[in-house]
N, C-alpha and C positions, 0 to 999 in steps of 0.2 A: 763964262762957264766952260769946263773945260770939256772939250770933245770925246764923245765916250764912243769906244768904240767894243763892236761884240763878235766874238769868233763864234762859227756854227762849225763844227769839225764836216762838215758834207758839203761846202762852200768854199769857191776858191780864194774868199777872200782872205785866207789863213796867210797864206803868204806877206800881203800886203803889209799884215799887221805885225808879221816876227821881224822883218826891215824892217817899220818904224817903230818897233819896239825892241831895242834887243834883248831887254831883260825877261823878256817872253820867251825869248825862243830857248832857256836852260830851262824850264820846267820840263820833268820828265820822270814817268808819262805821259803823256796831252791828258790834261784835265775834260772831263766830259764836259764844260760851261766853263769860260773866262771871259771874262771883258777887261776892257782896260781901259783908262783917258791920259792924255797927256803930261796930267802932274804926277810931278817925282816931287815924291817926297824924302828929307833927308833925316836919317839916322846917327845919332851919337851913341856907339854903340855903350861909353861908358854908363849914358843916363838910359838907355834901353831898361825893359823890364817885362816879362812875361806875366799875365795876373791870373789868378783864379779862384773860385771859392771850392774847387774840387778839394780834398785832402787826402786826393789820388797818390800814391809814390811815384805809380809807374807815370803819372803825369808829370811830377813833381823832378822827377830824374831826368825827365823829358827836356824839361826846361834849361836842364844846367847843360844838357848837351846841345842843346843848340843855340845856346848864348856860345858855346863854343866853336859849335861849325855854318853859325849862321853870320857873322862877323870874323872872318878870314881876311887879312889885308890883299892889296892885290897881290905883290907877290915877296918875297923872301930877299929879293934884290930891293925892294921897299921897303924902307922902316919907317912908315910915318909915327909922327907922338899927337897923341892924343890929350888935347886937353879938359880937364874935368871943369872949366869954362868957359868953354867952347860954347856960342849960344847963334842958333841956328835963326834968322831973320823970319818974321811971322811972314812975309812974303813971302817966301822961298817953300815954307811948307816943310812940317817937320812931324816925325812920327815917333812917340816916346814908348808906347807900352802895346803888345797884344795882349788881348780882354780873350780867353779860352771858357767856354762853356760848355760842360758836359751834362747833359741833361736825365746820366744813370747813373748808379754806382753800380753797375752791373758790371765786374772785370771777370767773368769766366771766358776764355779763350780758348772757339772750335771753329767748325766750320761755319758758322750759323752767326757767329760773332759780327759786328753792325761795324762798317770802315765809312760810311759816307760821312762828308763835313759841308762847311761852307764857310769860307774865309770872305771877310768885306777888309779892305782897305780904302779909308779916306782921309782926308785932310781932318776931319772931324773925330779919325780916330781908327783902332785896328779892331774887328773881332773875327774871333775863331767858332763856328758851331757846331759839337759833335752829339750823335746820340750817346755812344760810349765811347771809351777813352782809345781806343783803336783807331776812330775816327779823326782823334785831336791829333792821333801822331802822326795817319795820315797829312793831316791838314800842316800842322808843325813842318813837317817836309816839305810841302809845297811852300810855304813861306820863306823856309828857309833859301829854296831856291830861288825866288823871287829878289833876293834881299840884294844888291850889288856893290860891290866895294867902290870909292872913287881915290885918284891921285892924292887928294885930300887927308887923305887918311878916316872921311866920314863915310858911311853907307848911304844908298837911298836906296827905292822901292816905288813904282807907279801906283798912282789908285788900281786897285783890282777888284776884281771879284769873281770869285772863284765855288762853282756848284759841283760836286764830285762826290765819286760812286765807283766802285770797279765793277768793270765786264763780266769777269767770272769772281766766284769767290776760296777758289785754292789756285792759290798762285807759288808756287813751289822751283825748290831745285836741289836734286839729288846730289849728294856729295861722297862721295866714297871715298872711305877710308880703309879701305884692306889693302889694293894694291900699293898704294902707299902710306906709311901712317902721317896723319894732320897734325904739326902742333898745335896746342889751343891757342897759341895769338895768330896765327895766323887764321884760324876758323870764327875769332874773334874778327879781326879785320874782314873776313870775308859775308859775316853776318850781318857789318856793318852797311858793308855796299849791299845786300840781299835790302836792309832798309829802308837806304837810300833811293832805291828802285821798286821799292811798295810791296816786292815779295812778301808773303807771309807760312809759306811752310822752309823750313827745313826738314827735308827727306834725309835721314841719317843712314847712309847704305853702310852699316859701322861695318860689318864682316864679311868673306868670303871665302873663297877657293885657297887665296892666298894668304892668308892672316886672318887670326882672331881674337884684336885687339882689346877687346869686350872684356873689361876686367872683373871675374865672375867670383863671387864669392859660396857662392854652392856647386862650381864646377868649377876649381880652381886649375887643376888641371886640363882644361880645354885648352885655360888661355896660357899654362905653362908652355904648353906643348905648338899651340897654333897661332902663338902672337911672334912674331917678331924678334921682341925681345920684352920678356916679362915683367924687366926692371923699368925701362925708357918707353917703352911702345906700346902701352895700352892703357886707354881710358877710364879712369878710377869712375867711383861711385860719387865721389865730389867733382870732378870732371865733368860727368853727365851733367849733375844738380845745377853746373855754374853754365853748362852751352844749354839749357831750359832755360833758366834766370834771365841770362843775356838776351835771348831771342824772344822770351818774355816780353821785358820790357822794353823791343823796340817792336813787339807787337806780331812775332813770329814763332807758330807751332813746331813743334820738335817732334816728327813719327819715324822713329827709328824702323829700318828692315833688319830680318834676320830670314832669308833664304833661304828656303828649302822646298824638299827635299835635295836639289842640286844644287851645285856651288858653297858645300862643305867638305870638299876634300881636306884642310887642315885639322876641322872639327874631330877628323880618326885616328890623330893620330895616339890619341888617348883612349878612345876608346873601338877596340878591335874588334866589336859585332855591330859596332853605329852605321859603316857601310856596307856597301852591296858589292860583293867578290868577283868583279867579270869574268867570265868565261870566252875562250877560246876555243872551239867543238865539245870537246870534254874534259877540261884543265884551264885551273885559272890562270889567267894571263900578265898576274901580279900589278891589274889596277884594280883601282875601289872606282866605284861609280857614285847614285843617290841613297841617302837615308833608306834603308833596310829597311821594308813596309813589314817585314812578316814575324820581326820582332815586336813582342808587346814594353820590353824593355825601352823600347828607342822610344816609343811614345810617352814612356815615365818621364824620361832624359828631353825630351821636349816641353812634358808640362813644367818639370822642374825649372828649364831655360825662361820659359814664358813667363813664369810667376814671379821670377826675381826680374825680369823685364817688366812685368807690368807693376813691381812695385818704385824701379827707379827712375822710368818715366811718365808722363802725366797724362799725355794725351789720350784720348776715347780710342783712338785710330791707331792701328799696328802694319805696317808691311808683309805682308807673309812670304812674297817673292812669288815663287811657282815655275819661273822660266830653265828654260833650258835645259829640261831633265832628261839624264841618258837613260832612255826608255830601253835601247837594246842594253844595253848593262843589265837590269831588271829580265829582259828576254833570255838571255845568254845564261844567268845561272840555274842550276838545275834547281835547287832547293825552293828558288822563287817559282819556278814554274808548278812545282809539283803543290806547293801552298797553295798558289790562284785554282789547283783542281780542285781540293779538298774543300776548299771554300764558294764553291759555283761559281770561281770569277771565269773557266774556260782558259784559253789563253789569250783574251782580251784585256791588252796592255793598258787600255783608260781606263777601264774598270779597275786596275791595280791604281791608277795614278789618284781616281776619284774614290776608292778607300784612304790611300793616305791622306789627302785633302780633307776629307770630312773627317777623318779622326784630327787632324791637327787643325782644322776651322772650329769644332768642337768643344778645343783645349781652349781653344781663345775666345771664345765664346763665353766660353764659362767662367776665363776672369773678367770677364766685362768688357772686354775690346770687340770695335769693328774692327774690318780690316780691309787693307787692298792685297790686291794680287796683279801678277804680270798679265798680258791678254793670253801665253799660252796656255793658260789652266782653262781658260772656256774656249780655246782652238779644239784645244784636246778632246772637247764634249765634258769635261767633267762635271759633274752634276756638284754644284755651288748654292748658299744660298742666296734667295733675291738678293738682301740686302749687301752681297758682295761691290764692292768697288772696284772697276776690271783697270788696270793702268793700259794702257794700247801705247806701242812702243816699236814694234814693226815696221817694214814699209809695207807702201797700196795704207796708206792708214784712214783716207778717206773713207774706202769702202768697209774696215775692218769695224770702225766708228758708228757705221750704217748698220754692220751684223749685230754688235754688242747691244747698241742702246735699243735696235729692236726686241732685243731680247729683252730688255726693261729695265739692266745695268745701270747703274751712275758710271761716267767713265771719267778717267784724267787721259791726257793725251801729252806723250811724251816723245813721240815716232822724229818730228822733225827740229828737234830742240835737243840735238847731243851736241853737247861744246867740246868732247874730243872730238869730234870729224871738223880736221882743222885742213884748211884753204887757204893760201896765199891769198893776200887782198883783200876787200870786204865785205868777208862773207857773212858780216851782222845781217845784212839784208837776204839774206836766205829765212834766219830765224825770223826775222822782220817779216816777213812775207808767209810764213806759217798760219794759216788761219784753219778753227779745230771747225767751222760750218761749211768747210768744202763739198758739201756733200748733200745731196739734192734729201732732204728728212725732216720731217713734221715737224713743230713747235715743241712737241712733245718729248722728239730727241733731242733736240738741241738744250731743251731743260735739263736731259741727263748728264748731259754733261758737266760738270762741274769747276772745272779749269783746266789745269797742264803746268809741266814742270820741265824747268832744263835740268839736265844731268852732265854733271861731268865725273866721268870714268877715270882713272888716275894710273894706268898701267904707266903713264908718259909723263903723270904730273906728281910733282909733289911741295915741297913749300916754295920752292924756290921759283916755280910758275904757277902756282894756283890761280893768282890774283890777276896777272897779267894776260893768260890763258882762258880767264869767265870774265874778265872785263874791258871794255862795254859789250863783250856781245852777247852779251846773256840780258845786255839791257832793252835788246830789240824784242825777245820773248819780253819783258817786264810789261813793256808798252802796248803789244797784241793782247795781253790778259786784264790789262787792268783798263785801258784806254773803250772809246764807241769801234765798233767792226769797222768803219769807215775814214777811220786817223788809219790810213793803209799805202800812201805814199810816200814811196821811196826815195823821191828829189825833196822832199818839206823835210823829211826825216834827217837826213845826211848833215844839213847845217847842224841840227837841233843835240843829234848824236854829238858831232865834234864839240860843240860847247858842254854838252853834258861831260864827254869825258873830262874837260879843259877842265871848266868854273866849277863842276861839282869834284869830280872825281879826283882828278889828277889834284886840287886844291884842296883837299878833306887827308888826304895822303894816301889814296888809294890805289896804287900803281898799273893803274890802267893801261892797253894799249893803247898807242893811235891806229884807228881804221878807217879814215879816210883819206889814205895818201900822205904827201910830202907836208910839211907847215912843221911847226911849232907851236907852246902852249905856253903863253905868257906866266903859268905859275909851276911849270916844271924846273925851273932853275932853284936849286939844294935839295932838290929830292934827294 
């Protein structure tokens, strides 16, 4: 019988068992339960076959992509042939089909949506168990990485068994597209690795200061004037529909931001009363600052924005932003000053900030969106409601963590997880080392909390590094969110990362960097 052995992630026998197993140590993130025994079993991947009585698509799509990326030869300098009589010895142990169980038809895709599985592999046979089909794709990934090519040109696989669940359940990473625009294959390719790594939002930071790629069809004019180039650089209405689809079916939400009041300086240049006219003592100083509170027009021009937002994406959840608004811009002009009189705001600048806030929580309210906001909208004091999602994104983020969720917040936590602050060396183990319960708070906060997302900023990136620039290090957040709090070592990690980038990443074609020093990657050769 063959020897079964069982990892506890809080146990140092983890170790032991990624030496005598190497095909263990590319699973990533560490499964909350794996066990293993000594028998490999071997794979033809021509007679392979996935089963199921689902009559899932997004299952069914599932399947063809990972008969695809789950049988990769070793490498490209290898051309084994495979033959379609190839017949594996009943000794040796041989594995034909995984058996996939979904036990819902339930595919709506939110927060609340069910990712746990349960993979058994044995000699006796494969199955996969999900409650919904989230679950399977989950699990579908773990398999896949499990799967290992030989000189052979056959696969094998050890018995395993595999219990899993994620840590948090918004596990995200903000992409921005305004400082540079994203082509869609390359935001395809980047969604793929978000996959691969058990992500499930994509934060779409589509616009900003610099561009507004957002191809609008009731304010066609914003995106003449604030995209780019109107013809090549902005994301159509079938655009959006196919990066939803995509992220869909590999089991990842789509909540686009649209920022404001700040970080619309393009947004005026169409329209010449949408911003606020700073002043310099008593004359404007020929900048525009935030969104013009004291117009009731701009708030038109917002619900209009919103509505054709809420009709071309799908998600419950919308970004509203909030950060970084030039409060003195707002101070400095007189027109604004003399409105906050007439109105009892005084010259109490949150109270301006928390009138615009509730007129434009309001608007999105009222088409049916939740939504999040940046942590400075409740620094600010601005009166939000409960149901606000606070993103915290600052530094001190432990303590900022402690303010929010007292306050009875859900939060995400985004503060030590920006993949522009780039380090010589490897500084995955930074993100690695990020943990969102630093912070001495009740059970009760720590429930508020919801997940965290990496963000990559793009003033420095655009297609030509996106992928090399978020990967693997955005794979160390992947592993903190979805992994137990206690898969939290840095020396277990490091082997695990490097084969991850190797046998998964860099072998699926995903142009990962190296981050752990000098070596090579036996299937980097024809990239």
């Amino acid at each position: 019988m063959a020897m079964m052995k069982t990892i506890h992630w809080f146990k140092p026998l983890i170790l032991l068992i990624l030496v005598a197993y190497p095909a263990m140590c590319v699973v990533w993130p560490m499964p909350q339960m794996m066990s293993t025994t000594s028998t490999v079993l071997t794979i033809n991947s021509k007679k392979f076959t996935f089963q199921s009585s689902s009559k899932s698509d997004i299952l069914h799509q599932a399947f063809e992509r990972y008969m695809n990326i789950s049988f990769i030869p070793l490498g490209k300098q290898i051309q084994p042939q495979l033959s379609e009589s190839f017949n594996v010895t009943a000794s040796s142990g041989s594995l034909t089909s995984l058996k996939v169980n979904v036990h819902s038809s339930k595919e709506e895709l939110n927060l609340d949506s069910v990712e746990n599985y349960t993979l058994t592999v044995t000699a006796k046979g494969a199955t996969l168990d999900a409650d919904e089909v989230w679950g399977a794709l989950r699990g579908l990934e773990t398999f896949s990485q499990l799967v290992e090519p030989t000189e052979s040109g056959m696969f094998q696989i050890n018995e395993t068994k595999v219990i899993d669940f994620p840590r948090f359940k918004h596990r995200g990473m903000l992409v921005d597209t305004a400082r540079h625009f994203l082509d869609m294959e390359v935001l395809y390719e980047h969604i793929d690795a978000m996959a691969y790594n058990k992500y499930n939002v994509f934060h779409w930071h589509i616009v900003d200061d610099e561009s507004f790629p957002y191809d609008s069809k009731v304010l066609p004019e914003v995106t003449a004037k604030g995209s780019f180039n109107p013809k090549t650089h902005v994301y159509t209405a079938d655009d959006i529909t196919k990066i939803i689809k995509y992220c869909r079916y590999r089991g990842l939400r789509v909540i686009p931001e649209f920022d404001t009041p700040g970080h619309t300086r393009c947004w005026g240049r169409s329209k010449p009363n949408l911003l606020t006219k700073c002043y310099t003592g008593f004359l404007p100083n020929g900048k525009t600052g935030p969104i013009n509170p004291i117009f009731p027009e701009n708030y038109e021009f917002m619900k209009t924005l919103l509505s054709e937002v809420h009709k071309r994406f799908t998600d419950k959840y919308i970004h509203l932003g909030g950060d970084e608004v030039l409060l003195n811009c707002w101070k400095s002009n007189p027109d604004v000053r003399n409105w906050m009189v007439e109105k009892g705001l005084g010259n109490n600048i949150s109270l301006l900030e928390s009138y615009y806030e509730s007129r434009l929580l309001g608007i999105a309210s009222n088409l049916g969106y939740d939504y999040i906001i940046w942590q400075s909208v409740v620094d600010n004091n601005v009166k939000v409601m409960p149901s606000t999602v606070v993103n915290v994104y600052k530094g001190g983020f432990p303590a900022e963590l402690d303010r929010v969720t007292k306050r009875n917040f859900t939060t995400i936590l985004s503060s030590c997880w920006y993949l522009d602050i780039y380090a010589y060396g490897p500084d995955w183990k930074r993100y690695y080392s990020c943990e969102p319960f630093s912070f001495n708070g009740t059970q009760k906060q720590y429930d508020l909390i919801i997940g965290g997302e990496s963000c990559i900023w793009t003033e420095y990136v655009d297609d030509t590094n996106l992928i090399s620039r978020v990967w693997p290090r955005a794979s160390g957040t992947a592993e903190r969110l979805w992994s137990a709090k206690n898969v939290n070592s840095i020396a277990l990690a490091t082997p695990r990362i490097h084969d991850f980038r190797c046998k998964i990443l860099i072998r699926r074609g995903i142009r990962a960097e190296p981050v752990t020093g000098p070596g090579f990657c036996e299937y980097e050769f024809g990239m």
